[in-house]
C-alpha positions in Angstrom: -6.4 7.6 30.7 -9.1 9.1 28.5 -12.0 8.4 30.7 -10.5 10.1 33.6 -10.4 13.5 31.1 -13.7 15.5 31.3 -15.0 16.5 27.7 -16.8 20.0 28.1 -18.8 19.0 24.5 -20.1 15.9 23.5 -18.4 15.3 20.0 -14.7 16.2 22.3 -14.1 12.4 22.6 -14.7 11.1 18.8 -12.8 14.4 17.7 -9.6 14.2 19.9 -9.7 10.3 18.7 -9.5 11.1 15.3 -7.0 13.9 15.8 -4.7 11.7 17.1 -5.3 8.9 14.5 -4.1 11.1 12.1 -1.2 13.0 13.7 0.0 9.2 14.8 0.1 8.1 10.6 3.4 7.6 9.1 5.1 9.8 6.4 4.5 8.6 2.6 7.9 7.0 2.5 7.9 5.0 5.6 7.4 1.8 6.3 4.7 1.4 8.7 2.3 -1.7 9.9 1.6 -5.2 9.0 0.7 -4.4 5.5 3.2 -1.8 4.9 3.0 2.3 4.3 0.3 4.6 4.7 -0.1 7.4 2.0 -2.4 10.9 2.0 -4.7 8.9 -0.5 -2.5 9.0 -3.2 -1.5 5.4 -5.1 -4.4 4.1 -2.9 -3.7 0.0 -2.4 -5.7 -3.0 -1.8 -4.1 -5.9 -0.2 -6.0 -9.4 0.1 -5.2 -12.8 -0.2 -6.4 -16.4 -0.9 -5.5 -20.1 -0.4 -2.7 -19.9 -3.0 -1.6 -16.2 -3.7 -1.5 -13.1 -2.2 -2.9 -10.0 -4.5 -2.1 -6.2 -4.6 -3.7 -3.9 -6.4 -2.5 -0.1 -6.8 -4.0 2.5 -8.5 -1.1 4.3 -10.8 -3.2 6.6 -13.5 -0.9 7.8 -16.6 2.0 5.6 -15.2 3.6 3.5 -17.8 4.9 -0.3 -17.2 8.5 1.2 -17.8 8.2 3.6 -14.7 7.7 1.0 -12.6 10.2 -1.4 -10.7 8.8 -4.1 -8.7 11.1 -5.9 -6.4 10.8 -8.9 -3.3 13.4 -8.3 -0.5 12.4 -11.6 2.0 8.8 -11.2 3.0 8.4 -7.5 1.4 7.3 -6.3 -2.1 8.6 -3.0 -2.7 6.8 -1.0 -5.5 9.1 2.2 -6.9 7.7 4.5 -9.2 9.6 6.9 -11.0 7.1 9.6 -12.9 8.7 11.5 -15.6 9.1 15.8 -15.6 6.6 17.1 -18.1 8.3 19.4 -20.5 6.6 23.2 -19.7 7.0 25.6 -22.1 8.0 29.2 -21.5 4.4 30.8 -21.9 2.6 28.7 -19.5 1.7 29.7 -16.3 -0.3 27.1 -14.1 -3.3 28.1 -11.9 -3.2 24.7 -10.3 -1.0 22.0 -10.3 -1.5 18.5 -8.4 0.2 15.9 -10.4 3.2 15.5 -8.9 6.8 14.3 -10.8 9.3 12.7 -9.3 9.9 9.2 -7.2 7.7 7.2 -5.0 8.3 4.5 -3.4 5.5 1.6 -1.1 6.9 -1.1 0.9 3.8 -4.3 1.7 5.4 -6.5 3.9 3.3 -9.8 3.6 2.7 -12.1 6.2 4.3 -14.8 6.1 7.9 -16.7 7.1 9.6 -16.9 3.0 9.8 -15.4 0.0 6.8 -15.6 -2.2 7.5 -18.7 -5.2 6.2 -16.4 -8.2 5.2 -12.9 -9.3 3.0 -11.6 -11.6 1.7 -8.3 -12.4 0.2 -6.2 -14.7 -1.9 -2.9 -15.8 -4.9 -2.5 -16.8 -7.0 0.8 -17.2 -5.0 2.4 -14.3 -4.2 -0.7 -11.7 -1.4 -2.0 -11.3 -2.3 -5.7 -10.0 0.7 -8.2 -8.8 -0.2 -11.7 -8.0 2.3 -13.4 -5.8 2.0 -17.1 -5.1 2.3 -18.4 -1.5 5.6 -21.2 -1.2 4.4 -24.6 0.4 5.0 -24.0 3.8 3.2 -20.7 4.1 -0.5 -22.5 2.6 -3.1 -23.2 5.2 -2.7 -27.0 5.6 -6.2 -29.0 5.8 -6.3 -31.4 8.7 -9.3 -34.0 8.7 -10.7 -35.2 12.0 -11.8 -39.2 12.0 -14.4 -40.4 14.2 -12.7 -43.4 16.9 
């Protein structure tokens, strides 16, 4: 269907793309795609694995252990963040204000058939890293080939 449209500049194409791309993302909440939800950049993830585990790794600056609840509902970790209120006094008046209070909450949904055996995680110098280790059945299984 977009080739058939006529594009009276040459960047029209790349741009509408784009534009699109980003009006088709999911809110911050939702549950969205293999790997889970898509955020504006904040709590930015990384989601990888190898031949035993799979690995997350969030960015959560100023967020204490306690604020966080980590939980594994079937094949999905779900990450909930609770940031406290800061206390402002009376006198202040802010001129710009971007750290946000309140509750967040990212849903991964890793692929695979069970629940991960084991979970791990920790936080250090502002990442939040959660090891989970693959059951049995979901490890790549090594066949060798013989020679008749």
């Amino acid at each position: 269907m977009y080739s058939e449209l006529v594009y009276p500049y040459p960047l029209s194409r790349e741009l509408f793309r784009r534009l699109n791309q980003f009006l088709s993302m999911p809110s911050f909440n939702e549950t969205e795609g293999f790997f889970g939800s898509l955020s504006s950049g904040e709590l930015a993830t990384n989601v990888w694995e190898d031949d035993d585990a799979f690995y997350v790794e969030m960015e959560v600056p100023g967020i204490k252990p306690e604020e966080i609840d980590l939980s594994i509902i079937g094949t999905e970790l779900q990450i909930k963040i609770a940031r406290s209120h800061e206390q402002d006094s009376k006198n202040v008046r802010y001129l710009r204000r971007e750290r946000i209070a309140g509750n967040t909450v990212r849903t991964i949904t890793l692929p695979m058939d069970s629940t991960p055996k084991e979970l791990n995680a920790t936080i250090e110098a502002g990442i939040l890293c959660v090891r989970l280790r693959k059951p049995e059945e979901a490890k790549v299984q090594k066949i060798t080939v013989s020679q008749k």
